[in-house]
Biopython code that builds the backbone (N, CA, C, O; Angstrom):
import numpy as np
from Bio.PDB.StructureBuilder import StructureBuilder

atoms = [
    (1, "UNK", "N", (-45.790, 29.049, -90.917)),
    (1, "UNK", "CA", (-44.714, 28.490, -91.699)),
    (1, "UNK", "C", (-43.698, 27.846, -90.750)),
    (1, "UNK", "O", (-43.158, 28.411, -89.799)),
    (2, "UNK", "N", (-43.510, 26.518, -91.167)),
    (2, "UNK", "CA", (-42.300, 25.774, -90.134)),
    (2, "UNK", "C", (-41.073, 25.782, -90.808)),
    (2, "UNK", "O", (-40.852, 25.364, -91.945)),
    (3, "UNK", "N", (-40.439, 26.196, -90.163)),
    (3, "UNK", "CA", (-38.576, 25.927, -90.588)),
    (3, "UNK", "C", (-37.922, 24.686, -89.507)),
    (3, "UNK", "O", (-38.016, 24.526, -88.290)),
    (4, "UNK", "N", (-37.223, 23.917, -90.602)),
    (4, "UNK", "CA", (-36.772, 22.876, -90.189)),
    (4, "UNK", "C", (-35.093, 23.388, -89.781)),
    (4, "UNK", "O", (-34.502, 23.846, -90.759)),
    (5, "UNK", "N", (-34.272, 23.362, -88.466)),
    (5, "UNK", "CA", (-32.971, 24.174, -88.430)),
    (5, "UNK", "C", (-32.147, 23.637, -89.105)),
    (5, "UNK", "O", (-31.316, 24.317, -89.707)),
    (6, "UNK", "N", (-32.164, 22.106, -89.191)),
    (6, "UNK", "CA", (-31.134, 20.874, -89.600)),
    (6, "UNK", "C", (-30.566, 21.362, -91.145)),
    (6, "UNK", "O", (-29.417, 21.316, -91.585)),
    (7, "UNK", "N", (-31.921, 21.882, -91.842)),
    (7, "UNK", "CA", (-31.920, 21.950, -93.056)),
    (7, "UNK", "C", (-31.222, 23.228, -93.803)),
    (7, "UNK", "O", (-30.910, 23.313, -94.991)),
    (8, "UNK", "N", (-31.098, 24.003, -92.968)),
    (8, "UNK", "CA", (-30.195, 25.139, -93.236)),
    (8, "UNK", "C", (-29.082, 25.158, -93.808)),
    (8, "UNK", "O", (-28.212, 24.641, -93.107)),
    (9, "UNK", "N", (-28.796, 25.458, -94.589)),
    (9, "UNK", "CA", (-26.894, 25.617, -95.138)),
    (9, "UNK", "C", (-25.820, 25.885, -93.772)),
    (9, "UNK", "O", (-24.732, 25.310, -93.809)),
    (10, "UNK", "N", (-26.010, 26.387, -93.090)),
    (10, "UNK", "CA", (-25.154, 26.872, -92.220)),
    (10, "UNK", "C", (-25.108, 26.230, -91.066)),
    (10, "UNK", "O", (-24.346, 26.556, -90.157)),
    (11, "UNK", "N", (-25.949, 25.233, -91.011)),
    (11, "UNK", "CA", (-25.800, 24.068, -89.671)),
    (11, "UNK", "C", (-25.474, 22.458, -90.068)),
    (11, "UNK", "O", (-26.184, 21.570, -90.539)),
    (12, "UNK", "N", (-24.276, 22.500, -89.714)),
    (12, "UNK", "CA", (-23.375, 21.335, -90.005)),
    (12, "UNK", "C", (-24.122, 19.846, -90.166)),
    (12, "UNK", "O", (-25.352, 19.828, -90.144)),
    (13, "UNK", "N", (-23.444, 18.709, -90.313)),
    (13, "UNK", "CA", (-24.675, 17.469, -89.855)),
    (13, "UNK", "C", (-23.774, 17.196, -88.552)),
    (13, "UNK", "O", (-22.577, 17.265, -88.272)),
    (14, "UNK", "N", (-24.908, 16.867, -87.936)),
    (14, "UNK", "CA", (-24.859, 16.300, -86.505)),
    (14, "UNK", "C", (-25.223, 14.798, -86.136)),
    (14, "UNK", "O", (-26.439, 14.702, -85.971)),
    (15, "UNK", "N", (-24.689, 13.840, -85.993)),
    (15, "UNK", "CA", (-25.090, 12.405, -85.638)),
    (15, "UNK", "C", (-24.647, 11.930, -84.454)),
    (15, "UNK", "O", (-23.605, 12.352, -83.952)),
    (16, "UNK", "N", (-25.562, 10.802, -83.769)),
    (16, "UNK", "CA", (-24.636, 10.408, -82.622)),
    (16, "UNK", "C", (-23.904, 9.564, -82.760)),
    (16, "UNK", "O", (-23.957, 9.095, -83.898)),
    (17, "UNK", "N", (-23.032, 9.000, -81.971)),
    (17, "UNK", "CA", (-21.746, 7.907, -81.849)),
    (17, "UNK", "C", (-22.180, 6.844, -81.627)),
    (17, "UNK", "O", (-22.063, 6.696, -80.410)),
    (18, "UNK", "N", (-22.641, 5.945, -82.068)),
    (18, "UNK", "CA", (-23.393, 4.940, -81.400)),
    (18, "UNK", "C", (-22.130, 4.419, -79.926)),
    (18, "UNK", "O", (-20.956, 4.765, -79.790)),
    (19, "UNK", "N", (-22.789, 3.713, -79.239)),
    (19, "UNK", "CA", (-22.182, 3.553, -77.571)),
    (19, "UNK", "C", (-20.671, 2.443, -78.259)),
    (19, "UNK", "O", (-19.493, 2.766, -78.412)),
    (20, "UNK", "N", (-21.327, 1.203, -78.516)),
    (20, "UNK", "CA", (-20.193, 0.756, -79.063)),
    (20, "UNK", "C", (-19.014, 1.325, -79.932)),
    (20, "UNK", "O", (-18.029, 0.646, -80.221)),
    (21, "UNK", "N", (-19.130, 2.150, -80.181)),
    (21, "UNK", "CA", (-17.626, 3.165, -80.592)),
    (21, "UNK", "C", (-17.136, 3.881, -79.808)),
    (21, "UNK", "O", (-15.937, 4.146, -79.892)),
    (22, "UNK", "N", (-17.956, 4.418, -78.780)),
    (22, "UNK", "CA", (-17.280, 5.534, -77.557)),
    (22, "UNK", "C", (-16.475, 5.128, -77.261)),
    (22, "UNK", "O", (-15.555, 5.815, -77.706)),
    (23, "UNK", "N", (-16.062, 4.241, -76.646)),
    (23, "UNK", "CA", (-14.944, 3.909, -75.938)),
    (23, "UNK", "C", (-13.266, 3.835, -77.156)),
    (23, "UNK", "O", (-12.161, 4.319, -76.908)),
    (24, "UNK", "N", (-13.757, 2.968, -78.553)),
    (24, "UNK", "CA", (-12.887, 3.446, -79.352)),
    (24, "UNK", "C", (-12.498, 4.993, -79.530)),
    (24, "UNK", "O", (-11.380, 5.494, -79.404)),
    (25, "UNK", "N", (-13.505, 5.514, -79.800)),
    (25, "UNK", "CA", (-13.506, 6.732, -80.383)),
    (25, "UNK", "C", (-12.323, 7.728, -79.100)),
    (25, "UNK", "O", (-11.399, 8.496, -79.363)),
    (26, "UNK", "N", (-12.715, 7.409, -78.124)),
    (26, "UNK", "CA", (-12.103, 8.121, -76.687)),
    (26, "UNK", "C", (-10.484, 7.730, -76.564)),
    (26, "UNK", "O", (-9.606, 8.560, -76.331)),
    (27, "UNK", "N", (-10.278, 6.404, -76.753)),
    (27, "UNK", "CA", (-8.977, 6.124, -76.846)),
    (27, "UNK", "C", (-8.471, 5.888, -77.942)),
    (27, "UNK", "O", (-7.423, 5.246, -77.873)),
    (28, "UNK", "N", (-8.994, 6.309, -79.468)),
    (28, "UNK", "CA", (-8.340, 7.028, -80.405)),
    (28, "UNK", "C", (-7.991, 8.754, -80.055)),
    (28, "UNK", "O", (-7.074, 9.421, -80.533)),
    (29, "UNK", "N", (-8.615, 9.014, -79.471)),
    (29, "UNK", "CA", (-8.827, 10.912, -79.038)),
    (29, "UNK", "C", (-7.460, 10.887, -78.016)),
    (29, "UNK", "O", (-6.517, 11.623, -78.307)),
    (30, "UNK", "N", (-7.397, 10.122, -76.956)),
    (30, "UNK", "CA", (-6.549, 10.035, -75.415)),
    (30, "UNK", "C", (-7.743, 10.512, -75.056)),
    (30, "UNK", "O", (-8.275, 10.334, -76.152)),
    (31, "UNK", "N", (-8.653, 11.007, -74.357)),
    (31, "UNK", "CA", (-9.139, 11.721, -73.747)),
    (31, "UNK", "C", (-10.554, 10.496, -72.825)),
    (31, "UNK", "O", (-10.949, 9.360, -73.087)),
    (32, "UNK", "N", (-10.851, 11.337, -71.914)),
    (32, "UNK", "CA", (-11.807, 10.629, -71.358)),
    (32, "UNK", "C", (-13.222, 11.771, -71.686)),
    (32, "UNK", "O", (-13.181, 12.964, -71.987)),
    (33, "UNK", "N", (-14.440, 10.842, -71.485)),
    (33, "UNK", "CA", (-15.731, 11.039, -71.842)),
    (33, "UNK", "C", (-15.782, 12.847, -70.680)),
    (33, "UNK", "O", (-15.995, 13.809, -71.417)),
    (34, "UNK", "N", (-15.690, 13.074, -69.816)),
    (34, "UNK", "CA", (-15.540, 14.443, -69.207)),
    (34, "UNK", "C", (-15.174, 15.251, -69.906)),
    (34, "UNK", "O", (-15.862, 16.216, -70.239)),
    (35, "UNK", "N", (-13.817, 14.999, -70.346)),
    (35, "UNK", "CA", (-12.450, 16.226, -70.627)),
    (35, "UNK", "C", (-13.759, 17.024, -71.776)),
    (35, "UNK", "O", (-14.158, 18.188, -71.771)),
    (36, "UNK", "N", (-14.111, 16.010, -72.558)),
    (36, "UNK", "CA", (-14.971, 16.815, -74.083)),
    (36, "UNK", "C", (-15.567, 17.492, -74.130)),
    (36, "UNK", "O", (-16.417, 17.293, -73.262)),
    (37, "UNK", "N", (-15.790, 18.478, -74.735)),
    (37, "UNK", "CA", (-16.466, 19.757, -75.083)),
    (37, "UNK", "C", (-17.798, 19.238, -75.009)),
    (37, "UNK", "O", (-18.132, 18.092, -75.311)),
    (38, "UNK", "N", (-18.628, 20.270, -74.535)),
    (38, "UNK", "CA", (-20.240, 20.195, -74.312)),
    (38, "UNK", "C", (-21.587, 20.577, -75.219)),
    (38, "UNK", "O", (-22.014, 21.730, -75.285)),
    (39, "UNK", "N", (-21.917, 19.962, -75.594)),
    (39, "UNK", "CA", (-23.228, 20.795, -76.283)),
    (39, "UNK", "C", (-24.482, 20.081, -75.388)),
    (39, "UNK", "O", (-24.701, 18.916, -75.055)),
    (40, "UNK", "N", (-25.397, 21.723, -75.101)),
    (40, "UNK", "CA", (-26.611, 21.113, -74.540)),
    (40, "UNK", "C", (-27.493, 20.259, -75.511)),
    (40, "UNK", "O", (-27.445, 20.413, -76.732)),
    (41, "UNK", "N", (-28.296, 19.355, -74.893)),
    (41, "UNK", "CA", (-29.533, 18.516, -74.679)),
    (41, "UNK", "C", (-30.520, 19.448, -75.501)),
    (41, "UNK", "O", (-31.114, 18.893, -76.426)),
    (42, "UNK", "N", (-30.819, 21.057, -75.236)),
    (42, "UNK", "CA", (-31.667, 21.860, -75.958)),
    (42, "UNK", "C", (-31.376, 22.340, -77.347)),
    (42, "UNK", "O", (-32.180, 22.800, -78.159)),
    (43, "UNK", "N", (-29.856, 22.120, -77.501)),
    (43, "UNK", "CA", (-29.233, 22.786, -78.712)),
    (43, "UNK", "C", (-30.204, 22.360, -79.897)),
    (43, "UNK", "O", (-30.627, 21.219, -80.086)),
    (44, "UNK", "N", (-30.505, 23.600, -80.735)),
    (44, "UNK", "CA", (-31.632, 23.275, -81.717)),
    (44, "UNK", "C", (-31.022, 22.030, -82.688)),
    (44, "UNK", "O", (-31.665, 21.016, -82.957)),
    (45, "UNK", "N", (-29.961, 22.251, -83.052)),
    (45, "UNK", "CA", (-29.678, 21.483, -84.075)),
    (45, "UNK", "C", (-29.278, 20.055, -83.487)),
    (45, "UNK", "O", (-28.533, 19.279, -84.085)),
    (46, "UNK", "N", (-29.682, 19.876, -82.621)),
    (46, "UNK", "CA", (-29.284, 18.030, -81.841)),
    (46, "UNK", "C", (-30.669, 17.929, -81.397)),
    (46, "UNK", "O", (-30.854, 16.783, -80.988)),
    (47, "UNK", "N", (-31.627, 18.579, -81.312)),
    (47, "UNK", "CA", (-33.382, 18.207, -80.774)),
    (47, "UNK", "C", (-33.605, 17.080, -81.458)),
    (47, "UNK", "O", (-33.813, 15.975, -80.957)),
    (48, "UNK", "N", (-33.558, 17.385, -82.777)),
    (48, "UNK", "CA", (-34.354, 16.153, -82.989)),
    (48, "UNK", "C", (-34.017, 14.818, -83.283)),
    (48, "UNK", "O", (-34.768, 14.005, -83.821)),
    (49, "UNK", "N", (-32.670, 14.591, -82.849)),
    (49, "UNK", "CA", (-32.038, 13.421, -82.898)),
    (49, "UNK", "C", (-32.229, 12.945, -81.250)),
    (49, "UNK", "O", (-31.704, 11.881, -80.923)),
    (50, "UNK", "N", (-33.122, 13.882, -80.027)),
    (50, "UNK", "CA", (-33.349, 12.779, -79.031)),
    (50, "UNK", "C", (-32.438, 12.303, -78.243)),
    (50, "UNK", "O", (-32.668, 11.381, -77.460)),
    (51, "UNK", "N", (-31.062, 13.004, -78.389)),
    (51, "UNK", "CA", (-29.933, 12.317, -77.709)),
    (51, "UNK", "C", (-30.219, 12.382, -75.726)),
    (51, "UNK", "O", (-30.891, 13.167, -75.056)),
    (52, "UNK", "N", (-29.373, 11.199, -75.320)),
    (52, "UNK", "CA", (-29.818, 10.681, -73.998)),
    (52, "UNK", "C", (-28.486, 11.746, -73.664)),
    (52, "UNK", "O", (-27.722, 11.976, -74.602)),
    (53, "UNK", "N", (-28.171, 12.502, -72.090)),
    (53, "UNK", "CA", (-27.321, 13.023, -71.269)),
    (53, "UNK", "C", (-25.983, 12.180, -71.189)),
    (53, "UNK", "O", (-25.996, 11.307, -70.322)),
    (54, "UNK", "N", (-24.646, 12.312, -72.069)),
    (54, "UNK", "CA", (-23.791, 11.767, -71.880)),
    (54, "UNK", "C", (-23.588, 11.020, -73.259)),
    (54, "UNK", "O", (-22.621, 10.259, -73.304)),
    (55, "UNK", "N", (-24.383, 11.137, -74.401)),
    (55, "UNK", "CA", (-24.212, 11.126, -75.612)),
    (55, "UNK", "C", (-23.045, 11.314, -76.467)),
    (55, "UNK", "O", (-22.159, 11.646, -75.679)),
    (56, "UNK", "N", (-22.599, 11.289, -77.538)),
    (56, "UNK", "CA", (-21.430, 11.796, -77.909)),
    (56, "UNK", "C", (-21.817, 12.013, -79.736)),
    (56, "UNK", "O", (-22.021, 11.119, -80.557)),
    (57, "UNK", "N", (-21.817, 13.709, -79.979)),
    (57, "UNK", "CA", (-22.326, 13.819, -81.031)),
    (57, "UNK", "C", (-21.027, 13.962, -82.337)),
    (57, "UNK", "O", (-20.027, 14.665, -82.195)),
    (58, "UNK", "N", (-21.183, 13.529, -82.982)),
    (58, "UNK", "CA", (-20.216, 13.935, -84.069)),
    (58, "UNK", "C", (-20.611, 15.011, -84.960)),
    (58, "UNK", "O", (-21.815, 14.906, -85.194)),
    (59, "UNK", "N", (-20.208, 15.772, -85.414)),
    (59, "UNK", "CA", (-20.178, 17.245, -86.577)),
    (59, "UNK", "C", (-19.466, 17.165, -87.428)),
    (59, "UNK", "O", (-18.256, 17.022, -87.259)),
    (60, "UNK", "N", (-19.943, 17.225, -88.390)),
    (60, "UNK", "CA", (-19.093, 17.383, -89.989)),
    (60, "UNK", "C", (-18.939, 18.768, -90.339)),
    (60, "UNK", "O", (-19.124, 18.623, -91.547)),
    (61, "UNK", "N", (-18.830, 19.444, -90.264)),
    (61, "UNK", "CA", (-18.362, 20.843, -91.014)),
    (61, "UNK", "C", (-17.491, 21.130, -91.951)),
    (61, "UNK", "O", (-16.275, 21.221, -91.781)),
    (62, "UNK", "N", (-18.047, 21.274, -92.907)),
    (62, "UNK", "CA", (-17.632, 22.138, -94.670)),
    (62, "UNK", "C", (-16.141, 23.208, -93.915)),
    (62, "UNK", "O", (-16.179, 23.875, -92.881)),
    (63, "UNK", "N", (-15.073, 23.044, -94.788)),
    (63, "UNK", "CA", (-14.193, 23.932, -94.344)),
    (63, "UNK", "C", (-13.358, 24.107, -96.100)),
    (63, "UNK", "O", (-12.971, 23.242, -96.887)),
    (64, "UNK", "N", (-13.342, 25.681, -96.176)),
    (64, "UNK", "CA", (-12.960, 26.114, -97.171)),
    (64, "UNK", "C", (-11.416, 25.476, -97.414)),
    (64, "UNK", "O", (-10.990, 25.126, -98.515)),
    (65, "UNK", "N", (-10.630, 25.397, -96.067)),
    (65, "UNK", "CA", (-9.595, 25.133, -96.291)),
    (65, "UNK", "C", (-8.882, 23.292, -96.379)),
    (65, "UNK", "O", (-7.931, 22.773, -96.964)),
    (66, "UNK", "N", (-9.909, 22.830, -95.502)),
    (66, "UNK", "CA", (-9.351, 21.659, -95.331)),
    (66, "UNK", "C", (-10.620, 20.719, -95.797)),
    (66, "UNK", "O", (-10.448, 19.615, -95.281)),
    (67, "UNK", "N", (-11.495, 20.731, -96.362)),
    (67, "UNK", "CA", (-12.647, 20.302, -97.163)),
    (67, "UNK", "C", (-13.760, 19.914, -95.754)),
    (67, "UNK", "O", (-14.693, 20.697, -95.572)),
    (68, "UNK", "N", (-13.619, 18.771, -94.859)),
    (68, "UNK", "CA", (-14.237, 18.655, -94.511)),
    (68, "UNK", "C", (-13.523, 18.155, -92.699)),
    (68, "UNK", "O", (-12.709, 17.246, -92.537)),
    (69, "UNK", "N", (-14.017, 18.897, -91.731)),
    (69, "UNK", "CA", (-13.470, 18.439, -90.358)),
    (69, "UNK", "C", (-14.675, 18.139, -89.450)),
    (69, "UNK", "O", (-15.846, 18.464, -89.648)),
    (70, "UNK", "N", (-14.010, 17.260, -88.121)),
    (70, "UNK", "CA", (-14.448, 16.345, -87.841)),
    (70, "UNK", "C", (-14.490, 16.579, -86.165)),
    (70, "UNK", "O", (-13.511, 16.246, -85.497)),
    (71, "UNK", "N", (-15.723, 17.190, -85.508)),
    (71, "UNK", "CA", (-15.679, 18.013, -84.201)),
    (71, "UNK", "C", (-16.268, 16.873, -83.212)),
    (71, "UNK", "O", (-17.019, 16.149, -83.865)),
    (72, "UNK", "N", (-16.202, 16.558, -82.156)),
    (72, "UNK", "CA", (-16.989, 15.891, -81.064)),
    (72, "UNK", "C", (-17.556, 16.645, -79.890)),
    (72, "UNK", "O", (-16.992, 17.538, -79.258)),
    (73, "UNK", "N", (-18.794, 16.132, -79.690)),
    (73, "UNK", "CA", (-19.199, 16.887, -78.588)),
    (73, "UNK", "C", (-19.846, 15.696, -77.569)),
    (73, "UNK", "O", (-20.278, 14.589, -77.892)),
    (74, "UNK", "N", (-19.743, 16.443, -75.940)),
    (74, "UNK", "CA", (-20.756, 15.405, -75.238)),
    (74, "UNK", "C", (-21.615, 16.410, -74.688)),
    (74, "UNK", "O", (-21.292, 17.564, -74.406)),
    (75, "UNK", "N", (-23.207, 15.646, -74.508)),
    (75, "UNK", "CA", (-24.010, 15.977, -74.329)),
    (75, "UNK", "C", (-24.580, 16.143, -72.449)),
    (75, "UNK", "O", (-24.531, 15.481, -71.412)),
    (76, "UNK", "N", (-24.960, 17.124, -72.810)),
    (76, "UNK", "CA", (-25.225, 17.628, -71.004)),
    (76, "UNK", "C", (-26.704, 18.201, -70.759)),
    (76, "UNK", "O", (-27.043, 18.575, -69.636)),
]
sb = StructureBuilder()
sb.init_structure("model")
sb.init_model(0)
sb.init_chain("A")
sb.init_seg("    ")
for serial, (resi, resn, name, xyz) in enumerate(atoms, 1):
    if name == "N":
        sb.init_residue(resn, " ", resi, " ")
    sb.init_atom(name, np.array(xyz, "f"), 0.0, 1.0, " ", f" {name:<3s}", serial, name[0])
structure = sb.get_structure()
């Protein structure tokens, strides 16, 4: 039996940034492509999107309180 992780209730959606927005996206943030929080390359729930080292993933997460927030990660 295969389980798909993506598909789970409890794992957020995950997409990448396409390149042409990084640089917006970074100087909407202030921050530079380093400073950002990390998610590995192995992380189950980013496998199968294939992302290249230095990626920049976006997360949607369901929030009881504030409906829906909006996390970034770069990839290592």
């Amino acid at each position: 039996m295969s389980f798909k992780i993506t598909d789970h209730f409890l794992v957020p959606k995950h997409m990448i940034v396409p390149n042409e927005k990084v640089d917006e996206l970074l100087n909407k943030l202030g921050i530079r492509k380093e400073d950002m929080p990390q998610i590995s390359k192995a992380d189950p729930a980013i496998k199968e999107l294939k992302p290249d080292k230095g990626d920049i993933i976006k997360i949607i997460r369901d929030s009881p309180t504030a409906g829906k927030t909006i996390y970034y990660r770069r990839v290592v």
